[in-house]
DOPASE-245211 format. One record per residue: residue number from 1; residue in three letters; x, y, z of N, C-alpha, C in turn. Coordinates in nm, 3 decimals, padded with zeros to 5 digits. Example, Ala and Ser with C-alpha at 12.3 -4.5 7.8 and 13.67 -1.06 7.14 Angstrom:
% DOPASE-245211
+-----+------+---------+---------+---------+---------+---------+---------+---------+---------+---------+
| seq | type |     n_x |     n_y |     n_z |    ca_x |    ca_y |    ca_z |     c_x |     c_y |     c_z |
+-----+------+---------+---------+---------+---------+---------+---------+---------+---------+---------+
|   1 |  ALA |  01.319 | -00.569 |  00.780 |  01.230 | -00.450 |  00.780 |  01.320 | -00.330 |  00.780 |
|   2 |  SER |  01.285 | -00.225 |  00.708 |  01.367 | -00.106 |  00.714 |  01.290 |  00.003 |  00.787 |
+-----+------+---------+---------+---------+---------+---------+---------+---------+---------+---------+
END
This chain:
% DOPASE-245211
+-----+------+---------+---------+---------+---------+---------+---------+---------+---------+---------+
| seq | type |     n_x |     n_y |     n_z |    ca_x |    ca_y |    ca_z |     c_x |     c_y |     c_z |
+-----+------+---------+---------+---------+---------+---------+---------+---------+---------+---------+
|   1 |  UNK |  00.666 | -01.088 |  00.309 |  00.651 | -00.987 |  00.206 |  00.785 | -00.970 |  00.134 |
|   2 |  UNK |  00.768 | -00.938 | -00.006 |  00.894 | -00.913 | -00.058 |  00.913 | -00.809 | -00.033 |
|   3 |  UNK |  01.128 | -00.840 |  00.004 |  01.155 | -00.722 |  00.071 |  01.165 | -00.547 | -00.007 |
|   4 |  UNK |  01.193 | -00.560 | -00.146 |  01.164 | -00.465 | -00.222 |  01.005 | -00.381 | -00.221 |
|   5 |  UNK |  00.921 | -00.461 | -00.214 |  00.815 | -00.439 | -00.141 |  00.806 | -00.345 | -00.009 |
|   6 |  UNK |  00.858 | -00.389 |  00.086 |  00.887 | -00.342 |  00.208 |  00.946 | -00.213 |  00.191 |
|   7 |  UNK |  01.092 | -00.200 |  00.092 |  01.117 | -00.078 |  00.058 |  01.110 | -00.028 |  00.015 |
|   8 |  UNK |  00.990 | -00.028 | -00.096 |  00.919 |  00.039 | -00.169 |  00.816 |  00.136 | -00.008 |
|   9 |  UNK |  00.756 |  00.065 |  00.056 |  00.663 |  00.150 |  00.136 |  00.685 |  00.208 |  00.243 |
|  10 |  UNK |  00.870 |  00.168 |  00.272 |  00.894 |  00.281 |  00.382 |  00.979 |  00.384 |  00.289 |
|  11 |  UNK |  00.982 |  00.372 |  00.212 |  01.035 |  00.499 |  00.092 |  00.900 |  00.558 |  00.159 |
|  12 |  UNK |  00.805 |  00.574 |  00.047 |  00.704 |  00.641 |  00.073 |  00.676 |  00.690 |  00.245 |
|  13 |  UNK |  00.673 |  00.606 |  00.299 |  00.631 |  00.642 |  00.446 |  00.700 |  00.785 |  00.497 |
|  14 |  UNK |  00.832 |  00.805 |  00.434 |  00.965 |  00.880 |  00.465 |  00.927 |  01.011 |  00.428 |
|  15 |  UNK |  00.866 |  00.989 |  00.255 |  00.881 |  01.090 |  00.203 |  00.720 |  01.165 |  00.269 |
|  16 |  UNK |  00.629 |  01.079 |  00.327 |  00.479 |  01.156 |  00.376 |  00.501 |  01.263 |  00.458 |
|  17 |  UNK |  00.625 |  01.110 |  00.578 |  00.690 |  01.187 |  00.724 |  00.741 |  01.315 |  00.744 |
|  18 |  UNK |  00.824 |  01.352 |  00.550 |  00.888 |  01.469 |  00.547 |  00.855 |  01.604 |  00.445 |
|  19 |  UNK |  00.651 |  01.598 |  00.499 |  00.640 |  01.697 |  00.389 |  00.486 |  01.715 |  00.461 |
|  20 |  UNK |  00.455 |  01.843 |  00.430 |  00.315 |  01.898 |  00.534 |  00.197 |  01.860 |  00.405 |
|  21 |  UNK |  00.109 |  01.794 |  00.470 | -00.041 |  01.764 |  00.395 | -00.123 |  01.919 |  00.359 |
|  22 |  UNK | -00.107 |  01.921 |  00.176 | -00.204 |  02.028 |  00.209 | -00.313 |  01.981 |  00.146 |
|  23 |  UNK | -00.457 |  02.016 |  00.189 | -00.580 |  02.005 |  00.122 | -00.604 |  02.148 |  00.055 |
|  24 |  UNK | -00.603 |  02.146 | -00.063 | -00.718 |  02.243 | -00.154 | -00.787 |  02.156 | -00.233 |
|  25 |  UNK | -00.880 |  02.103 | -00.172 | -00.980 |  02.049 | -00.264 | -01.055 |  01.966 | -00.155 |
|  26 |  UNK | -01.125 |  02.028 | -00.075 | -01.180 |  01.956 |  00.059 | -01.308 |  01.864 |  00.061 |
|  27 |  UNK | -01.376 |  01.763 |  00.119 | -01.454 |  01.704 |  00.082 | -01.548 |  01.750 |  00.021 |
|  28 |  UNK | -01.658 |  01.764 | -00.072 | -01.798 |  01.854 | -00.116 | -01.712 |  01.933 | -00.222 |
|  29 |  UNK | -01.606 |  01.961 | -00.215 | -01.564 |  02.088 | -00.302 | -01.580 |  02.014 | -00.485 |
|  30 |  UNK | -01.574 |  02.108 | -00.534 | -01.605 |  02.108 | -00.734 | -01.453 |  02.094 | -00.788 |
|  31 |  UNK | -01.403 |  02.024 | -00.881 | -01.318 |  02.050 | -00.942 | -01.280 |  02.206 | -01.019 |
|  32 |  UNK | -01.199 |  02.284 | -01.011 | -01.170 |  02.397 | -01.034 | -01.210 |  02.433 | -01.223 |
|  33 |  UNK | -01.181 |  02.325 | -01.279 | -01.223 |  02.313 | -01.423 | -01.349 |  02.270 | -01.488 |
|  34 |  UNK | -01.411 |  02.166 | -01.426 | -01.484 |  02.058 | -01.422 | -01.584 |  02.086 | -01.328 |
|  35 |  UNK | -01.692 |  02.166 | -01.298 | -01.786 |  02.170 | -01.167 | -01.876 |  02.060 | -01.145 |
|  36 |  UNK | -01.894 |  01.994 | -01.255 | -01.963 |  01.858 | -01.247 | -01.881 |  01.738 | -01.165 |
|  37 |  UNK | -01.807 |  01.786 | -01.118 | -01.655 |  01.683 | -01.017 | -01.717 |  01.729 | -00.917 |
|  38 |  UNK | -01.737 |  01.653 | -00.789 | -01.744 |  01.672 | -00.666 | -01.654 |  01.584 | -00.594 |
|  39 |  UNK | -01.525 |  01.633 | -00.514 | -01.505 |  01.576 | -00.444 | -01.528 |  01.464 | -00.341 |
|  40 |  UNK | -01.497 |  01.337 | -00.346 | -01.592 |  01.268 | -00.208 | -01.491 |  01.266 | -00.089 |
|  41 |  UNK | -01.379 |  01.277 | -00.087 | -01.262 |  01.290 |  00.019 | -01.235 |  01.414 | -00.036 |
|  42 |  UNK | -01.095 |  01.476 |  00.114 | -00.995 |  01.576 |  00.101 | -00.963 |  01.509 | -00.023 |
|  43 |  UNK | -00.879 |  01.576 | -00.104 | -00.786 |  01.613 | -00.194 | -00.700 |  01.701 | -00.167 |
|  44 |  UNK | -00.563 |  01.658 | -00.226 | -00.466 |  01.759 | -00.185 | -00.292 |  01.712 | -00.262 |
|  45 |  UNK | -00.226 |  01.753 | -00.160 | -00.052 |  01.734 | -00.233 |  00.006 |  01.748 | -00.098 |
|  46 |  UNK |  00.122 |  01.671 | -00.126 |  00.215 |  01.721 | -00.021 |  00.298 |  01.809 | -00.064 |
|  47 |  UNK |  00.296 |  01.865 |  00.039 |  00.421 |  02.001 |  00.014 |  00.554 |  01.967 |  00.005 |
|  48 |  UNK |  00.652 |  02.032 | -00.098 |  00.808 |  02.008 | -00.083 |  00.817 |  01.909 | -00.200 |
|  49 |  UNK |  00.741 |  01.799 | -00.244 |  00.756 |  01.718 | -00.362 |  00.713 |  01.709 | -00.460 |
|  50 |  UNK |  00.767 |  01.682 | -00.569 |  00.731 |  01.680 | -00.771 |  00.719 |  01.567 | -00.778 |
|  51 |  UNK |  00.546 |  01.549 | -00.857 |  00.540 |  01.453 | -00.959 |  00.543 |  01.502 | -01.080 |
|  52 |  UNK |  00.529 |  01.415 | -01.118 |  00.472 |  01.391 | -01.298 |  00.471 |  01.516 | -01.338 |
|  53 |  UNK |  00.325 |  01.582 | -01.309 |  00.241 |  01.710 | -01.353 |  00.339 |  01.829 | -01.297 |
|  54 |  UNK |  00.487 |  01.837 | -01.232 |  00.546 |  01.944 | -01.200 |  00.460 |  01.979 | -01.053 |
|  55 |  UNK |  00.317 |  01.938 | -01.015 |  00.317 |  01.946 | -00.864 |  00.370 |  01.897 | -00.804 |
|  56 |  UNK |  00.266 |  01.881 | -00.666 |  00.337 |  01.840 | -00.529 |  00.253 |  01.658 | -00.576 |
|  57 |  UNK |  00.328 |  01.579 | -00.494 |  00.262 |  01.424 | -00.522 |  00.138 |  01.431 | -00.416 |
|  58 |  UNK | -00.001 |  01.414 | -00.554 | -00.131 |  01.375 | -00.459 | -00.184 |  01.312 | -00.395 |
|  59 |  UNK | -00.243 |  01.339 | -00.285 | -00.284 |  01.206 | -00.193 | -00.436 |  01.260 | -00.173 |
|  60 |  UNK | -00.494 |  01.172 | -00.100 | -00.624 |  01.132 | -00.055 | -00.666 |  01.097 |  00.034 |
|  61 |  UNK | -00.695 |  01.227 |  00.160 | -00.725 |  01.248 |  00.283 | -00.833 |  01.175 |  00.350 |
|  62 |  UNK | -00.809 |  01.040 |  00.395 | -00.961 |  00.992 |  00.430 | -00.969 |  01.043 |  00.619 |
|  63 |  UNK | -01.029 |  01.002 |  00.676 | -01.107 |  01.039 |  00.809 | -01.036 |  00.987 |  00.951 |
|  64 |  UNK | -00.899 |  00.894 |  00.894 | -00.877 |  00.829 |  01.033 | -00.758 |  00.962 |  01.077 |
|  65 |  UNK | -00.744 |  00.957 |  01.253 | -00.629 |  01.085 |  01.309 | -00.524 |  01.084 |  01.238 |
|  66 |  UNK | -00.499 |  00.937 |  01.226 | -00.356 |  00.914 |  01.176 | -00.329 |  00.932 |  01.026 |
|  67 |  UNK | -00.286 |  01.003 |  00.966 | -00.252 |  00.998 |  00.837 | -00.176 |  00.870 |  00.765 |
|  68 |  UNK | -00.186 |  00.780 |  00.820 | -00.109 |  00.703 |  00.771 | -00.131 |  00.643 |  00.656 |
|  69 |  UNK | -00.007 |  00.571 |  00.572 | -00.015 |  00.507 |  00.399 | -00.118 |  00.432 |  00.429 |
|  70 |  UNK | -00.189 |  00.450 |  00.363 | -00.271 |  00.286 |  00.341 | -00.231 |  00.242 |  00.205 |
|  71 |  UNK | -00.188 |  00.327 |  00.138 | -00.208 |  00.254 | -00.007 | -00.217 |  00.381 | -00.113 |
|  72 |  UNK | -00.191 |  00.320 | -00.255 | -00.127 |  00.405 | -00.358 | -00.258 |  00.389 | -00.465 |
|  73 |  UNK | -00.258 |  00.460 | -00.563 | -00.373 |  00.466 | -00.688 | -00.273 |  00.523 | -00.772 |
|  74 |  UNK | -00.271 |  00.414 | -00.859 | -00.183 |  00.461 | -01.015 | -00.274 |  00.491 | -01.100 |
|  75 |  UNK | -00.267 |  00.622 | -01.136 | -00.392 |  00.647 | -01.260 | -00.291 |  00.691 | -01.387 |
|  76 |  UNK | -00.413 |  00.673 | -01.501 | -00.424 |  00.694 | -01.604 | -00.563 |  00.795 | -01.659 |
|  77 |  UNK | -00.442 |  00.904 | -01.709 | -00.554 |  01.010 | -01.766 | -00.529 |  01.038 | -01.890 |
|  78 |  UNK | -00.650 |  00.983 | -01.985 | -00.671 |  00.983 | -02.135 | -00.673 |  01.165 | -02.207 |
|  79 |  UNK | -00.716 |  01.206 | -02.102 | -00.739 |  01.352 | -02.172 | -00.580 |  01.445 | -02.115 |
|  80 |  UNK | -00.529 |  01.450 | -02.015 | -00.444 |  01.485 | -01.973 | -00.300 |  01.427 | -02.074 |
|  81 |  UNK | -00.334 |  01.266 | -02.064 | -00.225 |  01.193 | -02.157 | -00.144 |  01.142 | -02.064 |
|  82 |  UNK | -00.141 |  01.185 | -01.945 | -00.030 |  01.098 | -01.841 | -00.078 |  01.020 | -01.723 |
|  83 |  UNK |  00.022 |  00.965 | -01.611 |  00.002 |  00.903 | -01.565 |  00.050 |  00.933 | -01.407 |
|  84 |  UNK |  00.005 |  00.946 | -01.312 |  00.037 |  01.010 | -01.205 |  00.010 |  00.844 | -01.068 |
|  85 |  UNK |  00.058 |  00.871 | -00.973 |  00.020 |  00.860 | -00.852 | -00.035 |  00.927 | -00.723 |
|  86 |  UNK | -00.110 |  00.836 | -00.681 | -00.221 |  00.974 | -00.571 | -00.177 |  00.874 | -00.441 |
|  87 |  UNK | -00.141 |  00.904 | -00.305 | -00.144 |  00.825 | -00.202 | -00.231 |  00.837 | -00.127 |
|  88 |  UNK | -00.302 |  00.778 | -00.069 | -00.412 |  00.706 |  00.035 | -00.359 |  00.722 |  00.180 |
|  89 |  UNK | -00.409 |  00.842 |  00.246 | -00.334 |  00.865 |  00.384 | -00.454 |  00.891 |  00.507 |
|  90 |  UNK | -00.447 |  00.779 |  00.570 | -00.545 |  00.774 |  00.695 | -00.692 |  00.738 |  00.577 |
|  91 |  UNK | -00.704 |  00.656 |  00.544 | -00.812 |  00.637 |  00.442 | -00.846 |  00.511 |  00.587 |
|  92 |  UNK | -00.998 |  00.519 |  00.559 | -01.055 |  00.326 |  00.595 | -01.058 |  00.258 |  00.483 |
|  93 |  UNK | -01.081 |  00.114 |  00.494 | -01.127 |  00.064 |  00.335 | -01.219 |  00.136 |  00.285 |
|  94 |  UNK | -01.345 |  00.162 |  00.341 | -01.403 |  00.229 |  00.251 | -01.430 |  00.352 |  00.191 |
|  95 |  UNK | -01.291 |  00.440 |  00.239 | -01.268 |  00.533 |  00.148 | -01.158 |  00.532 |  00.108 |
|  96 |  UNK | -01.110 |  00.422 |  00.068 | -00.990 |  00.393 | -00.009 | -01.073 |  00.315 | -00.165 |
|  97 |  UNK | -01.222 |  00.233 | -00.126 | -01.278 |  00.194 | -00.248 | -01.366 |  00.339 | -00.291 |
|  98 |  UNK | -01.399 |  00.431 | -00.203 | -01.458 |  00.546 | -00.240 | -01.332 |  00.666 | -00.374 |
|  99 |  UNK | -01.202 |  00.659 | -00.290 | -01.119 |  00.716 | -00.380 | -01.114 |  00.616 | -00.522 |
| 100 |  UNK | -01.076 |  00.522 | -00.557 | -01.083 |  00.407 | -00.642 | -01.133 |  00.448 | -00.721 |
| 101 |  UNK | -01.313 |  00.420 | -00.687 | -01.397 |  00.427 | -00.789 | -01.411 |  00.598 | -00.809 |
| 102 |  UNK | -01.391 |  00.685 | -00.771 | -01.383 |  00.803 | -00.770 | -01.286 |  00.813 | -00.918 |
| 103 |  UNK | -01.173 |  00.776 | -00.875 | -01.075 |  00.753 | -00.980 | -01.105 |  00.694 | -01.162 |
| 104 |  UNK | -01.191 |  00.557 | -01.142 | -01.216 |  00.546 | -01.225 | -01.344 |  00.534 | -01.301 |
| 105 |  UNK | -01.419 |  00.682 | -01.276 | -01.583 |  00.705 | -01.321 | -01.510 |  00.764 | -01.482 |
| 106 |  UNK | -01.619 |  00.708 | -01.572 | -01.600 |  00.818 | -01.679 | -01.468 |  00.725 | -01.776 |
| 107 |  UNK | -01.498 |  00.761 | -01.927 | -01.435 |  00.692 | -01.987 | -01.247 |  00.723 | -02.053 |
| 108 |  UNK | -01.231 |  00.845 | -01.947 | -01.137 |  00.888 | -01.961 | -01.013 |  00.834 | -01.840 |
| 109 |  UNK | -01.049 |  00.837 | -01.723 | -00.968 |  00.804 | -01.607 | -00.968 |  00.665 | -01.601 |
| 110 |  UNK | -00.888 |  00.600 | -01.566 | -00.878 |  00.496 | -01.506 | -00.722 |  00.447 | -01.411 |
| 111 |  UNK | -00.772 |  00.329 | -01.330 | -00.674 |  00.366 | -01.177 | -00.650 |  00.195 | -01.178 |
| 112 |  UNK | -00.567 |  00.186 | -01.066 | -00.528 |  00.076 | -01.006 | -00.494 |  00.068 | -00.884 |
| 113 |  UNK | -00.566 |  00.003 | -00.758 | -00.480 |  00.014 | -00.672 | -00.370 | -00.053 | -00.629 |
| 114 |  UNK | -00.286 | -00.027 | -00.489 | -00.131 | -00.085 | -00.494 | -00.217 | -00.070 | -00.324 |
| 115 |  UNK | -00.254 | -00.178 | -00.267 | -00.315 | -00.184 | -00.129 | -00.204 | -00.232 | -00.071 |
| 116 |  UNK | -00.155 | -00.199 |  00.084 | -00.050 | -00.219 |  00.168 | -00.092 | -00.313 |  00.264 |
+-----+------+---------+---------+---------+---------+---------+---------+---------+---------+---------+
END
């Protein structure tokens, strides 16, 4: 693996290690704006860090004990106008393709993933 690579994902690993998972936006739950949004995973932020949007950087709570990275989603939001990252923590594959396509329904969002 390239090693920039490598330190690209224990960056991240560091910054997960040093910040508490919060969910407000739990599986089933509605988008706060949008009620036609249903959550299919947690949603949430970690606490203690700024992205983009002046929050905390979002991630995407899938089902395994371990919270661990699996992997990153670079989106693009047409109506918002920017561009954020969401991390993939304790996801399986298939709710890492569940966040994905979650990501990019609708002709406004669209994503990419960065799989580890």
């Amino acid at each position: 693996m390239d090693p920039n690579l490598t330190q690209f994902w224990q960056a991240l690993d560091k910054l997960v290690a040093g910040a508490r998972i919060v969910i407000d936006r739990p599986k089933g739950s509605r988008h706060p704006r949008y009620p036609a949004i249903v959550y299919p995973l947690d949603y949430g932020y970690l606490e203690g860090t700024t992205a983009v949007d002046g929050g905390g950087v979002d991630v995407w709570r899938g089902s395994l004990p371990e919270p661990a990275l699996a992997g990153a989603l670079c989106t693009v939001d047409l109506v918002k106008r920017d561009v954020e990252v969401k991390l993939l923590l304790g996801c399986t594959p298939d709710e890492i393709a569940t966040a994905r396509d979650f990501c990019r329904e609708g002709p406004y969002m669209k994503c990419a993933l960065l799989a580890r």
